[in-house]
Residue frames as a rotation matrix with the C-alpha (Angstrom) as fourth column:
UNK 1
0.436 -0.201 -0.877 -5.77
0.159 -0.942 0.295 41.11
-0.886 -0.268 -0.379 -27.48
UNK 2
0.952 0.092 0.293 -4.98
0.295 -0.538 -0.790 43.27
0.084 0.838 -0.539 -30.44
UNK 3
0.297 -0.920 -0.256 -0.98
0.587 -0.036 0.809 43.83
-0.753 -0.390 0.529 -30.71
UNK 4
0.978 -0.195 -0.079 0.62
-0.197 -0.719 -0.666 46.70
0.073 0.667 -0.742 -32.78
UNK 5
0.486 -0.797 -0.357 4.26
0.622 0.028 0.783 46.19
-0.614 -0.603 0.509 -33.42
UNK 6
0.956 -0.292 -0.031 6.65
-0.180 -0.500 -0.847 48.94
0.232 0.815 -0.530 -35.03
UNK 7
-0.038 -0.970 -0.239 9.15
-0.788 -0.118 0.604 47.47
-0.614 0.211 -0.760 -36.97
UNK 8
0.948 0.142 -0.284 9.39
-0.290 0.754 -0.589 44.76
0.131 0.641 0.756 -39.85
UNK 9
-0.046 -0.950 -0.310 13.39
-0.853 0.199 -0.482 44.05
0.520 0.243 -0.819 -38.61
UNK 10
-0.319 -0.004 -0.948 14.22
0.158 0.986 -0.057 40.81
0.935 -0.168 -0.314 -37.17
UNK 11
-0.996 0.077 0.042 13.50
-0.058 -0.230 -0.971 42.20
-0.065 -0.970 0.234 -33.50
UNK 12
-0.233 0.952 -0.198 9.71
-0.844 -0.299 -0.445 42.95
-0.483 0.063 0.873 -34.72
UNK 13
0.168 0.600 -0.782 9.35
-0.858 0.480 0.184 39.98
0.486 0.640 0.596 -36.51
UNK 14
-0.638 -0.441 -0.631 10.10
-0.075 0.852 -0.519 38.03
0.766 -0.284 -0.576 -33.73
UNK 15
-0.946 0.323 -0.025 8.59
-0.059 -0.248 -0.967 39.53
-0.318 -0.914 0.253 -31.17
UNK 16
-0.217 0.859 -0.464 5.38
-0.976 -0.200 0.087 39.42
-0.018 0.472 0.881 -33.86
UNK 17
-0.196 0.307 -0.931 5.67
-0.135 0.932 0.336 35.30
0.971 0.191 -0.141 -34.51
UNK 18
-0.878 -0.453 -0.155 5.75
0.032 0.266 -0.963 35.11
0.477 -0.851 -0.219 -30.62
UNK 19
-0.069 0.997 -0.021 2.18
-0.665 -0.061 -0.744 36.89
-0.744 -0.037 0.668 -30.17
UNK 20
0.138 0.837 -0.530 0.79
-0.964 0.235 0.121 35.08
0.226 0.495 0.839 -32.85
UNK 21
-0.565 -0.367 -0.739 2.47
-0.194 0.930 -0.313 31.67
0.802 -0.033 -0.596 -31.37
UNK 22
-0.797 0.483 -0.363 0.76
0.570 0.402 -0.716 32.29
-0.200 -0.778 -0.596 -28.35
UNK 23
-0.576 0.748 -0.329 -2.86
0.790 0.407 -0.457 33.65
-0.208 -0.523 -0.826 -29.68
UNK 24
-0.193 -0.149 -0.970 -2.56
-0.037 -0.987 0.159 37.58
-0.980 0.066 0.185 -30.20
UNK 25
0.541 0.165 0.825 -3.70
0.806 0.180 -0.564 39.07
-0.242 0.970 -0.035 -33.16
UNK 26
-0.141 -0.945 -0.296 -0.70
0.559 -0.323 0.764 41.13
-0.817 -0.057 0.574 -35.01
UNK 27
0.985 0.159 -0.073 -0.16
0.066 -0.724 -0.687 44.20
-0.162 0.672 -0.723 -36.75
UNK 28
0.233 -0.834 -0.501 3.08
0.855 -0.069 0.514 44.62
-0.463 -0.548 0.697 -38.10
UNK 29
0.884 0.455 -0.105 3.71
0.362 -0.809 -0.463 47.97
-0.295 0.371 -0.880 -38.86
UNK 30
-0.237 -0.849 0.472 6.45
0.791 0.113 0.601 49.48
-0.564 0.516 0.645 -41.60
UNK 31
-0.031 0.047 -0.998 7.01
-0.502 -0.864 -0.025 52.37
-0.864 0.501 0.050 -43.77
UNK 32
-0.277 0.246 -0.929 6.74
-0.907 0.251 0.337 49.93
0.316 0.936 0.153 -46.68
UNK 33
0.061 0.635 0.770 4.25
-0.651 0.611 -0.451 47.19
-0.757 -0.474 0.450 -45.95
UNK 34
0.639 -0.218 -0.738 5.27
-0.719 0.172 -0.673 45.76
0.273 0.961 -0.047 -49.58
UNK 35
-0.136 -0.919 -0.370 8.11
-0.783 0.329 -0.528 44.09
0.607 0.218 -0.764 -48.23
UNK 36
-0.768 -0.124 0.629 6.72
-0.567 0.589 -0.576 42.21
-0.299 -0.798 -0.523 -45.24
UNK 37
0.040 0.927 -0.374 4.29
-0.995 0.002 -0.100 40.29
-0.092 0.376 0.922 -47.86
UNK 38
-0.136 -0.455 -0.880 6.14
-0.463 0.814 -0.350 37.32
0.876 0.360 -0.321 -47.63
UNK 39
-0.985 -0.161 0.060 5.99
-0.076 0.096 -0.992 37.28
0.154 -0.982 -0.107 -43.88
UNK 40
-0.248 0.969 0.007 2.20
-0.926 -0.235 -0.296 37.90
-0.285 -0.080 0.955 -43.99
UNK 41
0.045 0.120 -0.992 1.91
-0.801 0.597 0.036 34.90
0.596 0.793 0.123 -45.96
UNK 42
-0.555 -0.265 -0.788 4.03
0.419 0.730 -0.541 32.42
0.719 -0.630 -0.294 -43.61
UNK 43
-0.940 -0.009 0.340 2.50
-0.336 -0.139 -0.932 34.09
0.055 -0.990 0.128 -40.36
UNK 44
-0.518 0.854 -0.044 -1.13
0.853 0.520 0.050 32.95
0.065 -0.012 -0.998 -41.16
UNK 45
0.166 0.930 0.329 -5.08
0.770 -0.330 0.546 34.07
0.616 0.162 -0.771 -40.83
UNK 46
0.787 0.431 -0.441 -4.11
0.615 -0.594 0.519 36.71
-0.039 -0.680 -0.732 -37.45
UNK 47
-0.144 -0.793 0.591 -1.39
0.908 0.132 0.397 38.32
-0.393 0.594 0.702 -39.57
UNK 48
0.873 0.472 -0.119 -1.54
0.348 -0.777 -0.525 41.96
-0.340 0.417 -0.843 -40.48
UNK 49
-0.518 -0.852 -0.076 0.75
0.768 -0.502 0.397 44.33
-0.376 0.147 0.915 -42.07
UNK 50
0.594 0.787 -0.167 -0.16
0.803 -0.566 0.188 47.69
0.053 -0.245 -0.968 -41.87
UNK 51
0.377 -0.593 0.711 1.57
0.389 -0.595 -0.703 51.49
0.840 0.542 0.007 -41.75
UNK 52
-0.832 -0.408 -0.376 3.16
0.411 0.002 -0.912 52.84
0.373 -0.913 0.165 -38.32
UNK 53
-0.803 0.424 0.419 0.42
-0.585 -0.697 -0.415 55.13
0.116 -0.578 0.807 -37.55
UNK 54
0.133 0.889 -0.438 -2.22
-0.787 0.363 0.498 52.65
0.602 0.279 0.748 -39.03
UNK 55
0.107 -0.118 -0.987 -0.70
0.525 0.850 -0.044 49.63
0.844 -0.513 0.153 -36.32
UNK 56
-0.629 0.058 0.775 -0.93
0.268 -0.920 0.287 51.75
0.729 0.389 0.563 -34.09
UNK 57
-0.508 0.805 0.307 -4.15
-0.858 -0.445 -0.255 52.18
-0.068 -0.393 0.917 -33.74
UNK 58
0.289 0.596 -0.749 -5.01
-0.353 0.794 0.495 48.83
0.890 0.121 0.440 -34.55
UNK 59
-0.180 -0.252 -0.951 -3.55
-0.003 0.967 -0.255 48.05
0.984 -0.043 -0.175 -31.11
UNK 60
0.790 0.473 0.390 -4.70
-0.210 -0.389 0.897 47.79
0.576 -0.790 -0.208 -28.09
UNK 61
0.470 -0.863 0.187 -1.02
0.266 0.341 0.901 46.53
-0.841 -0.374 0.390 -26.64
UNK 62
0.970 -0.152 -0.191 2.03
-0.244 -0.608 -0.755 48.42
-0.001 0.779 -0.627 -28.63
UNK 63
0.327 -0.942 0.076 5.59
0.286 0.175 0.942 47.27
-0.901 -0.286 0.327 -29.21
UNK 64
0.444 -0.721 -0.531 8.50
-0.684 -0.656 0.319 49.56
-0.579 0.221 -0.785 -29.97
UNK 65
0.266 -0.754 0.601 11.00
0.395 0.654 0.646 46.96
-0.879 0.065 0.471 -31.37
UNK 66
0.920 -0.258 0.295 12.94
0.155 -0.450 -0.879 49.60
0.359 0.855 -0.374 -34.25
UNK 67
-0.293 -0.941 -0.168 16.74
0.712 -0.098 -0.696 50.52
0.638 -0.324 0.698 -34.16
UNK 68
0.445 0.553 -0.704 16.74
0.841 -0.529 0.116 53.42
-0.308 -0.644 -0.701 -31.38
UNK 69
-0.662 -0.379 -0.646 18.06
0.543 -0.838 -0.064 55.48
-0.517 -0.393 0.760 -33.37
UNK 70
-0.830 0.554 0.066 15.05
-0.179 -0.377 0.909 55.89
0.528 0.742 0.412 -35.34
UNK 71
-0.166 0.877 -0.450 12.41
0.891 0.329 0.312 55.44
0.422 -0.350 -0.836 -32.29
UNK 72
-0.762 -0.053 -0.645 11.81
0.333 -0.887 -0.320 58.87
-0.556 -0.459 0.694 -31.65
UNK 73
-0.747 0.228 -0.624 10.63
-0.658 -0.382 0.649 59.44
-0.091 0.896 0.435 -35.26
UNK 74
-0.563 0.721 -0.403 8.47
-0.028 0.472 0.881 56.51
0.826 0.508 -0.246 -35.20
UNK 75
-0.315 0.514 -0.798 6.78
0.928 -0.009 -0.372 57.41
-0.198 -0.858 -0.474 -31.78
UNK 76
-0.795 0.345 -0.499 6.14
-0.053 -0.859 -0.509 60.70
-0.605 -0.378 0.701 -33.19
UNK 77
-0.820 0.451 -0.351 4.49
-0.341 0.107 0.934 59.10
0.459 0.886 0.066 -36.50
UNK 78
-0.367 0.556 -0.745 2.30
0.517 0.788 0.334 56.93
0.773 -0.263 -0.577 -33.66
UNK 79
-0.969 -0.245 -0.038 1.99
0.181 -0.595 -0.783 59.48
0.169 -0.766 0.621 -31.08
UNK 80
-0.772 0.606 0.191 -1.72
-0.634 -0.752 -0.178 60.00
0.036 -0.258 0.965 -32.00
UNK 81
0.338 0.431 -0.837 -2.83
-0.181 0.902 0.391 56.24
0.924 0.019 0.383 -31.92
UNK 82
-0.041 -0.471 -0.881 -1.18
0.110 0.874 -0.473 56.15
0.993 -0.116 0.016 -28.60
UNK 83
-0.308 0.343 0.888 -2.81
-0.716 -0.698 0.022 57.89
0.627 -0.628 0.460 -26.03
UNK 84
0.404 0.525 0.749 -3.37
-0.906 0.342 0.249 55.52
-0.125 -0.779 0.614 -22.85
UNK 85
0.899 0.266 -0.347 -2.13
-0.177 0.947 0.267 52.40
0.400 -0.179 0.899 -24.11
UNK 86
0.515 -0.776 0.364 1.08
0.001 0.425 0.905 50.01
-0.857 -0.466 0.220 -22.74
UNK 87
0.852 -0.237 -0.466 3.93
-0.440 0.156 -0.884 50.07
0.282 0.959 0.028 -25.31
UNK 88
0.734 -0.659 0.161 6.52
0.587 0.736 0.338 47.86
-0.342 -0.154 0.927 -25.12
UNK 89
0.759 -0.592 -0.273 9.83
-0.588 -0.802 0.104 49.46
-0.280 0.082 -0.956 -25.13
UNK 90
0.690 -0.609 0.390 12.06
0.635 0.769 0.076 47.02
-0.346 0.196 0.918 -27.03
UNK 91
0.932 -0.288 0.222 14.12
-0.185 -0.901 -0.392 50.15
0.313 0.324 -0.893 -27.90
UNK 92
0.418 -0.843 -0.338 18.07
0.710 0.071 0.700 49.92
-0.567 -0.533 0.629 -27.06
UNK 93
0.885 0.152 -0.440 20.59
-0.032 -0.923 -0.383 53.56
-0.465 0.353 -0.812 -27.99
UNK 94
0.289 -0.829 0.479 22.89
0.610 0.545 0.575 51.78
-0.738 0.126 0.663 -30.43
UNK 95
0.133 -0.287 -0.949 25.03
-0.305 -0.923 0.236 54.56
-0.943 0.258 -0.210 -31.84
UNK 96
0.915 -0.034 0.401 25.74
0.300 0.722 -0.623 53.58
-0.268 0.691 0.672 -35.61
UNK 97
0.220 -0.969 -0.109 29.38
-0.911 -0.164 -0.379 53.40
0.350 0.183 -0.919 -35.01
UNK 98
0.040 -0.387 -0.921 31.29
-0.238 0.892 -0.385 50.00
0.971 0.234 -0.056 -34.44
UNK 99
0.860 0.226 -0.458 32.34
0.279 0.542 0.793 48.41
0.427 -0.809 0.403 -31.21
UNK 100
0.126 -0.965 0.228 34.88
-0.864 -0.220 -0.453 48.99
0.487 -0.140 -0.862 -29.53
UNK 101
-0.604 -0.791 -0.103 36.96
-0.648 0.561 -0.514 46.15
0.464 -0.244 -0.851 -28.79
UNK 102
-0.734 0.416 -0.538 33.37
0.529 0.846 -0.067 44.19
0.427 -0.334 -0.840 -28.15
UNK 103
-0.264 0.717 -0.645 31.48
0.671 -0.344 -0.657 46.89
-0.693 -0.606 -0.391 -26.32
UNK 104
-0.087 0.542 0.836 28.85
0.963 -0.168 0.209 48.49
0.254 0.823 -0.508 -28.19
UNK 105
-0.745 -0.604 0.283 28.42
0.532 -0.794 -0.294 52.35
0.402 -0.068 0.913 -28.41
UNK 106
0.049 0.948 0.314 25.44
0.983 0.010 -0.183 53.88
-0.177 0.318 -0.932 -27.25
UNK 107
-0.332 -0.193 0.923 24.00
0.650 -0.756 0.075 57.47
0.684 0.625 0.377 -27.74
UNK 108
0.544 0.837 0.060 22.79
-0.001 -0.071 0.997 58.12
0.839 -0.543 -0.038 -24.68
UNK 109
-0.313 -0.656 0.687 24.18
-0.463 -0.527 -0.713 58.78
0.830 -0.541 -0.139 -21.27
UNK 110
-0.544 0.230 -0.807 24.07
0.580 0.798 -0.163 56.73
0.607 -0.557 -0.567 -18.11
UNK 111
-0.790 0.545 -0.281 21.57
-0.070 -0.535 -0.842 60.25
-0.609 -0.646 0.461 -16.69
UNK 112
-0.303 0.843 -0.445 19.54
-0.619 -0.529 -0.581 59.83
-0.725 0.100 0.682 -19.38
UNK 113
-0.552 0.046 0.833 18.14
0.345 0.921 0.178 56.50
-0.759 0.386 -0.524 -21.12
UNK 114
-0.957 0.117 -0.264 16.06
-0.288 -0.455 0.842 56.37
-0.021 0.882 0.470 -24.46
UNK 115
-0.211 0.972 -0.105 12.89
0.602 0.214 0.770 55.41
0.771 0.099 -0.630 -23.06
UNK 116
-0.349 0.166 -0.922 13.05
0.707 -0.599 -0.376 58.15
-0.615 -0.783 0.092 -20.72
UNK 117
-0.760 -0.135 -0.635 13.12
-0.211 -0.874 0.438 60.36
-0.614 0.467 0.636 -23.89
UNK 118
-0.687 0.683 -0.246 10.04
-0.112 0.236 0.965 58.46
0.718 0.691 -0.086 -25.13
UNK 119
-0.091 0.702 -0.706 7.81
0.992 0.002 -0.126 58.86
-0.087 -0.712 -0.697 -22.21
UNK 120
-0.434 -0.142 -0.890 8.62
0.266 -0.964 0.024 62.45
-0.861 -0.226 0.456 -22.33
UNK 121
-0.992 -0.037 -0.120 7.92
-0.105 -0.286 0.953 62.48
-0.070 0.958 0.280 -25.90
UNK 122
-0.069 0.887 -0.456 4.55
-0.048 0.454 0.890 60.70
0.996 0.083 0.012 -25.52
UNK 123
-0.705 0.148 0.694 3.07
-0.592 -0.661 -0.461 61.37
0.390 -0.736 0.553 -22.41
UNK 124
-0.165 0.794 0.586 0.34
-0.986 -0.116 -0.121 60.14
-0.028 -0.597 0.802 -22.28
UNK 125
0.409 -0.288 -0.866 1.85
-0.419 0.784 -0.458 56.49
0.811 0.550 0.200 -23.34
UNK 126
0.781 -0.171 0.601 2.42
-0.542 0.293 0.787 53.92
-0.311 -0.941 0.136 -20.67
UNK 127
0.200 -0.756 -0.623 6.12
-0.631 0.387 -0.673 52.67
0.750 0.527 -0.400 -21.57
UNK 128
0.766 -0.079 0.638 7.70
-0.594 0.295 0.749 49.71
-0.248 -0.952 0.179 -20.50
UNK 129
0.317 -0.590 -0.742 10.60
-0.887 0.093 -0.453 48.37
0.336 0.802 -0.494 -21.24
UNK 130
0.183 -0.217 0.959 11.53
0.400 0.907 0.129 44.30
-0.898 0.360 0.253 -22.07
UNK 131
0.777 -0.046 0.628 12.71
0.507 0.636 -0.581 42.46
-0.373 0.770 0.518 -24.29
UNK 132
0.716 -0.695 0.073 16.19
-0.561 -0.634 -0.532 44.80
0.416 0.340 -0.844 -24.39
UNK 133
0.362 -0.885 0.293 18.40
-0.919 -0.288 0.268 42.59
-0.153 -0.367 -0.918 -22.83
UNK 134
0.035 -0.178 0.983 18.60
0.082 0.981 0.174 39.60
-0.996 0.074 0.049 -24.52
UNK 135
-0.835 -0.458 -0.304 18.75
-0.249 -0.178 0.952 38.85
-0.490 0.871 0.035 -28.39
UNK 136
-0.272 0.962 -0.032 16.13
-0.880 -0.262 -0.396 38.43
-0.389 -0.079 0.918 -29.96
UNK 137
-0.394 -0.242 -0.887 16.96
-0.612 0.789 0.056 34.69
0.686 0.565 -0.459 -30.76
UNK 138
-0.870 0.060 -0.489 16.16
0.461 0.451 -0.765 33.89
0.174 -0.891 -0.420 -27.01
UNK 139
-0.648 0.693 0.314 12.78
-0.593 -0.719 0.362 36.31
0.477 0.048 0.878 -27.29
UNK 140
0.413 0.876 -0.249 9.95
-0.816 0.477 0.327 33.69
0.405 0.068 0.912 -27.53
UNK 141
0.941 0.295 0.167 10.00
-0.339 0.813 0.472 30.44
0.004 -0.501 0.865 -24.78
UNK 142
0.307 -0.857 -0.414 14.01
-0.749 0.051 -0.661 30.17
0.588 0.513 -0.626 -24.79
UNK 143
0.885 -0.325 0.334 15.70
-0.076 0.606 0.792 27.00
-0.459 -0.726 0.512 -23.84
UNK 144
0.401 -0.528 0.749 18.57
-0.741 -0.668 -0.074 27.22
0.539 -0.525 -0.659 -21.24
UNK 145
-0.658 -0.415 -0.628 18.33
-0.046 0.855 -0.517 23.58
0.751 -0.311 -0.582 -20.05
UNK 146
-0.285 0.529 -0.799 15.35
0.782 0.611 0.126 24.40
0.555 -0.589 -0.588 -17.96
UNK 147
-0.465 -0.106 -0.879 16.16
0.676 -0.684 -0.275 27.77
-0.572 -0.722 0.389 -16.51
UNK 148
0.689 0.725 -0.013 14.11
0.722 -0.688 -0.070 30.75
-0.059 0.038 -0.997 -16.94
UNK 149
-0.446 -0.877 0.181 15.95
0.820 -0.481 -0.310 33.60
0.359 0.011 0.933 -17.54
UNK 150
0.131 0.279 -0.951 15.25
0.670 -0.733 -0.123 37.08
-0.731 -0.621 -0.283 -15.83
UNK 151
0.035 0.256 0.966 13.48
0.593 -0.784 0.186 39.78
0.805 0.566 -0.179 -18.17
UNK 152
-0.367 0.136 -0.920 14.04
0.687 -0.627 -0.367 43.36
-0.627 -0.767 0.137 -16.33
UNK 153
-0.091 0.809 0.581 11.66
0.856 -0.235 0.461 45.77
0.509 0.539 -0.671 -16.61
UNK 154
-0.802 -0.353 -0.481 10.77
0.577 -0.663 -0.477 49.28
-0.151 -0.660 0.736 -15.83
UNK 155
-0.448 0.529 0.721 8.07
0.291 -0.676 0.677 52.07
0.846 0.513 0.148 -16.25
UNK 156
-0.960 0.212 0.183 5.74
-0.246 -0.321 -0.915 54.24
-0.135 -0.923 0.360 -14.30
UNK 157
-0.196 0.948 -0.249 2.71
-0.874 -0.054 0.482 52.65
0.444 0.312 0.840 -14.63
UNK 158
-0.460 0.126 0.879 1.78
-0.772 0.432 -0.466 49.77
-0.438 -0.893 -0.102 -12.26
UNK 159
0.568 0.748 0.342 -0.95
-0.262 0.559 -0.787 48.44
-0.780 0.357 0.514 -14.36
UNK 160
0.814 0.007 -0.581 1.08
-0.563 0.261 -0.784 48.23
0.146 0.965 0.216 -17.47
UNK 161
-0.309 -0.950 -0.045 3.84
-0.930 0.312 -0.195 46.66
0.200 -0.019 -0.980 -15.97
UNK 162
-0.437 0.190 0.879 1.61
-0.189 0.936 -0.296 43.71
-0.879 -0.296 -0.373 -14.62
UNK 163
0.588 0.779 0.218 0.13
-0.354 0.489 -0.797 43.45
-0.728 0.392 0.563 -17.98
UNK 164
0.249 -0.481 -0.841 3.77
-0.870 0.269 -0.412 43.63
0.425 0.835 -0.351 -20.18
UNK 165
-0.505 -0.617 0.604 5.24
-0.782 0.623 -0.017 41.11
-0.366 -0.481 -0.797 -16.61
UNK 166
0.511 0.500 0.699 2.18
-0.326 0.866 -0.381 38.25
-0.795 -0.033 0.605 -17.69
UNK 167
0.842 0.131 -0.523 3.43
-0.527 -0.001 -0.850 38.64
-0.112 0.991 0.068 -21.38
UNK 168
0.136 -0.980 0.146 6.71
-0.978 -0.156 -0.139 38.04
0.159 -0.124 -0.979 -20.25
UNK 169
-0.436 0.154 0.887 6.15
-0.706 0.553 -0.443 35.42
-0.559 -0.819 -0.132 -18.41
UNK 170
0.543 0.638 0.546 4.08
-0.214 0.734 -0.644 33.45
-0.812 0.233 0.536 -21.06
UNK 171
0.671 -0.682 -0.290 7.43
-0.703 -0.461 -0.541 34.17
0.235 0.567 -0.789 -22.95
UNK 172
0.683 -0.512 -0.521 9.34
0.629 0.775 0.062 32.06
0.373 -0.370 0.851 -20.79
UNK 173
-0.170 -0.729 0.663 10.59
0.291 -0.680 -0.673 34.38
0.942 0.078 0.328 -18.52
UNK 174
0.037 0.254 -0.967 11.14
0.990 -0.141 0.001 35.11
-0.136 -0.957 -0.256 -14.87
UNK 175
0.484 0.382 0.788 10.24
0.452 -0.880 0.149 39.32
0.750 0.284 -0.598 -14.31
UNK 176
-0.262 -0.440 -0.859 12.45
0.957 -0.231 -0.174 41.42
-0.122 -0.868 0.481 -12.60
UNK 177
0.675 0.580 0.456 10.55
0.583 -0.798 0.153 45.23
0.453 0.162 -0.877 -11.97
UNK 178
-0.625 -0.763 -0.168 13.36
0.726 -0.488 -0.484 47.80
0.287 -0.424 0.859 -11.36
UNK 179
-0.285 0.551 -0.785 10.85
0.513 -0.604 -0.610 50.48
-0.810 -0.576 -0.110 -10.92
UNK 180
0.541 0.606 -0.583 10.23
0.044 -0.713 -0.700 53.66
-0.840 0.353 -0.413 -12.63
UNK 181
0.972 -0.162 0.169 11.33
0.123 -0.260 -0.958 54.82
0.200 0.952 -0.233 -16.10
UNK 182
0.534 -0.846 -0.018 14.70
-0.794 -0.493 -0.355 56.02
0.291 0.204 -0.935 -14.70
UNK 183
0.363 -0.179 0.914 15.31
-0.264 0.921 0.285 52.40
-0.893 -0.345 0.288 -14.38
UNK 184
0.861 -0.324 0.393 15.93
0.499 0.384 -0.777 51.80
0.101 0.865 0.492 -17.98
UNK 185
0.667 -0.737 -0.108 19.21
-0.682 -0.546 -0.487 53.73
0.300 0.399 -0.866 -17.68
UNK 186
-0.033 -0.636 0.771 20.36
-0.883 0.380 0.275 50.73
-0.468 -0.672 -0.574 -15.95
UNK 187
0.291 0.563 0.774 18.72
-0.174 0.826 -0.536 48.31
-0.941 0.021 0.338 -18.22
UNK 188
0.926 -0.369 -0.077 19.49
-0.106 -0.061 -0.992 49.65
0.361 0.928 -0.095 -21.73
UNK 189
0.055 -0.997 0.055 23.42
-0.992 -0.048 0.115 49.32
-0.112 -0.060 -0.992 -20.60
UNK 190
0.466 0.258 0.846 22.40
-0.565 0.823 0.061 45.65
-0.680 -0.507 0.530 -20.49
UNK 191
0.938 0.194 -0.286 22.40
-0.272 -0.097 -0.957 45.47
-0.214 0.976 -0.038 -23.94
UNK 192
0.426 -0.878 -0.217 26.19
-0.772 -0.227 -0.594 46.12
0.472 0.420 -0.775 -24.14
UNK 193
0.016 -0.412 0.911 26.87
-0.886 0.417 0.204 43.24
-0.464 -0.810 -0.358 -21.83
UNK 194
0.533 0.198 0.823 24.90
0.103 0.950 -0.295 40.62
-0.840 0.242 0.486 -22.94
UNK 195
0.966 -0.221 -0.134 26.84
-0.088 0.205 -0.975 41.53
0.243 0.954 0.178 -26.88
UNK 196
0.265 -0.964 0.006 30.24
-0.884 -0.241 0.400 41.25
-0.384 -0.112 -0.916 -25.25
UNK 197
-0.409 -0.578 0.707 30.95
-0.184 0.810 0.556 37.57
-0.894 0.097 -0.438 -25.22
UNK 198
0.757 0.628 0.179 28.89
0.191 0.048 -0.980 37.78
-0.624 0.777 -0.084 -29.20
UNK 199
0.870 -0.466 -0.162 31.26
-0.437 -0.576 -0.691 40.18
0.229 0.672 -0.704 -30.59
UNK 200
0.205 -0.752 0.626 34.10
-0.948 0.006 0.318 38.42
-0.243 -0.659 -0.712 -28.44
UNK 201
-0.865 -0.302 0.400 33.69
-0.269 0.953 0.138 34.60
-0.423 0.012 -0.906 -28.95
UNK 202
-0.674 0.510 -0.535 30.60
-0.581 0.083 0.810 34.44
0.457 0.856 0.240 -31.30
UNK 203
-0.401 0.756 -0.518 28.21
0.908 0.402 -0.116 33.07
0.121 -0.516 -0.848 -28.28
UNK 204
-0.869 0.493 0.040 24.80
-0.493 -0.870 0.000 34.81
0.035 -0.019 0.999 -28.47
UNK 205
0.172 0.854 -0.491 23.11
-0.346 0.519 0.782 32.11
0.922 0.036 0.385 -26.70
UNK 206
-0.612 -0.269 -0.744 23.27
0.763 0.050 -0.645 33.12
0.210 -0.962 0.175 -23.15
UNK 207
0.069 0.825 0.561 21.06
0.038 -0.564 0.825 35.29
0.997 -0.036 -0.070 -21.25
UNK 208
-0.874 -0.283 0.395 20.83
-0.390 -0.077 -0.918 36.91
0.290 -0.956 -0.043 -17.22
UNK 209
0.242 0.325 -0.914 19.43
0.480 0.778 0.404 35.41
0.843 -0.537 0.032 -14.24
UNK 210
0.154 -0.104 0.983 18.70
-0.773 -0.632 0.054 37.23
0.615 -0.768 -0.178 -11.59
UNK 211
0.008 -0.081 -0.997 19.53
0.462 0.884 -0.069 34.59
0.887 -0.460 0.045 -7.87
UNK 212
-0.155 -0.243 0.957 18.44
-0.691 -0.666 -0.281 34.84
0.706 -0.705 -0.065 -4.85
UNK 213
-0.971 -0.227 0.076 18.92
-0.207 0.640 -0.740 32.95
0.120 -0.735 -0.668 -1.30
């Protein structure tokens, strides 16, 4: 499978070495493809770098993974390469104002998440969101001492969720499905959890776990 990611920040270039670790051929897509020539280099032969609209369309599987406060703008630049397919929502609504006292800010509201406002935006786009509650140090096959950790997930599409839950899963990752899109208003808050004990005591190598009897 053909992968599009937009973004060249550490979040996209992780989530990019991760497909190509396991197989995927990679677009990574950037308003200045110039810069990610170094990366092209080190990532090998199924390496791309490419513009947002042009990655895109080179994929047949999309992933979000920009700051959120600039995924709007780059879902409308992609909007016409994305008709029908699955896009990863790696999206989280981190105001660009400090913490407070450890807890991040977001822009968003606990009625209304930021991949709700990208489904709406892009219709006909099957969102799903992963790969928001953890760091993106723990993305790709993380070891925990053995334990899986629990990716949650959401969207209205059925099919694309069983196709982002394998990815997950070949991630190193157990899949919790909250349901629909208005699930992510519970997820993106995740975000601010998992950075407490980061911003607090400089551990940002931990990660949830869903348990059950």
């Amino acid at each position: 499978m053909k992968v599009g990611v937009l973004g060249s920040g550490q979040v996209g270039q992780v989530l990019a070495g991760g497909f190509l670790k396991h197989g995927y051929e990679v677009m990574v897509g950037t308003r200045s493809p110039e810069k990610l020539s170094e990366w092209k280099q080190k990532a090998g032969k199924n390496a791309r770098v490419g513009g947002v609209a042009e990655t895109a369309a080179f994929g047949e599987l999309v992933v979000l993974a920009v700051k959120g406060t600039a995924a709007r703008e780059t879902t409308a630049m992609a909007k016409a390469n994305l008709k029908g397919k699955t896009v990863i929502d790696a999206t989280n609504p981190i105001a660009d104002a400090p913490p407070e006292k450890g807890v991040l800010k977001f822009f968003t509201s606990l009625d209304k998440s930021l991949m709700e406002q990208l489904q709406a935006d892009v219709p006909d786009a099957r969102f799903v969101k992963a790969f928001s509650c953890v760091g993106n140090a723990l993305f790709v096959n993380p070891d925990l001492g053995g334990v899986k950790p629990t990716m949650f997930i959401c969207g209205n599409d059925a099919g694309a969720k069983k196709d982002v839950a394998k990815i997950c899963e070949i991630f190193g990752f157990e899949v919790e499905d909250c349901g629909a899109v208005e699930a992510a208003r519970a997820i993106e808050p995740l975000c601010i959890l998992w950075c407490i004990p980061g911003f607090m005591k400089n551990d940002w190598v931990h990660a949830f776990k869903v348990l059950r009897k």
